[in-house]
N, C-alpha and C positions, 0 to 999 in steps of 0.2 A: 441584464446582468449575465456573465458568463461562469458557467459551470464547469468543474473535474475535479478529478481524482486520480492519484500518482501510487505508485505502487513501486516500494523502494523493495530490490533484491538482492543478497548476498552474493559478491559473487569468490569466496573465498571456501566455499563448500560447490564440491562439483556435483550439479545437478544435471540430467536428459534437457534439451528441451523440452519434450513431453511433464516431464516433474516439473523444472519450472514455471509450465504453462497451467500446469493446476495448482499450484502453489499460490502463482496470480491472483488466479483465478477463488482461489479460497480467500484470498486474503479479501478481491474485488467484493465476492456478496456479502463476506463477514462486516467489512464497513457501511457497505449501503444498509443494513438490516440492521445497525447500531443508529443510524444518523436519522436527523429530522426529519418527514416524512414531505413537508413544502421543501426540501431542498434536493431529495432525492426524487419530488415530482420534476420541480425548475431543471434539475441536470438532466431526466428523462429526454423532455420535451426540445433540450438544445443538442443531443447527439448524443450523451452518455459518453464525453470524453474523457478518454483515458490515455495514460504515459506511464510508461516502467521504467525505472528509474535504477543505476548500480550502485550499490555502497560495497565496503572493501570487506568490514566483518560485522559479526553479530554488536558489538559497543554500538556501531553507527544510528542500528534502527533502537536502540534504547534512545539513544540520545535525539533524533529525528520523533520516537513518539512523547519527550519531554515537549519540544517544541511545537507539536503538532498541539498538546495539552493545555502549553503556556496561551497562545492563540487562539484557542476554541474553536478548534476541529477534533472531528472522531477520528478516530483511526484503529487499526484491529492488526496486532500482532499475531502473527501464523506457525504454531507449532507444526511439524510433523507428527503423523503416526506411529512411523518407524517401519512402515506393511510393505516398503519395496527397497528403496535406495540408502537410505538415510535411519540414525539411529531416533530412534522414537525420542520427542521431544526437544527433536533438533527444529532451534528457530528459523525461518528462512525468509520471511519477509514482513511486510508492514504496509498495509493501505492507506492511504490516508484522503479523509474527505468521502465522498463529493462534499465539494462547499465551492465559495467561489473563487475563481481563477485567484484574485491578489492574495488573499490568506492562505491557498497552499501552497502558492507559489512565495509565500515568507517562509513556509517552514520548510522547503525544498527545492528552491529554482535555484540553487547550485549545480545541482548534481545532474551527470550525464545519463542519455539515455542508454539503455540496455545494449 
């Protein structure tokens, strides 16, 4: 069985690359550290794949982690701090999964990559 995890990103807040690389990247461990501990071994052990993903605004990833919730996956919405670019408690992204390829790809294989 094949494993990832998708990592939806606003792109209607302008972020560095560098910001949105840790933003990811926040959002990446936040969900691995909520999720089953056999599914975040099984995704280890196939490559740890991942895909970033663009929505237009902040609505998309409420509405993406309804669906993430309707299907039984985790997923881990990512505040800002506010310590560099952005005003503190600005939302910027939404992890979702590891789980398996078909279930996140029902709550996200619309959408383009980054």
């Amino acid at each position: 069985m094949e494993y990832k995890q998708v990592i939806l990103v606003r792109t209607d807040i302008k972020m560095s690359k560098g910001k949105t690389a840790a933003q990811v990247a926040h959002a990446s461990i936040e969900a691995t550290l909520k999720s089953d501990d056999q599914k975040v071994k099984a995704w280890r052990n196939k490559g740890m794949k991942k895909v970033v993903l663009k929505v237009k605004e902040e609505s998309e990833l409420f509405k993406f982690k309804e669906f993430a919730k309707d299907v039984g996956v985790v997923s881990a919405l990512i505040r800002d701090a506010g310590k560099t670019q952005l005003d503190p408690g600005t939302i910027t992204c939404l992890a979702i999964g590891p789980d398996e390829v078909k279930k996140v790809d029902s709550v996200s294989g619309d959408l383009k990559m980054m």
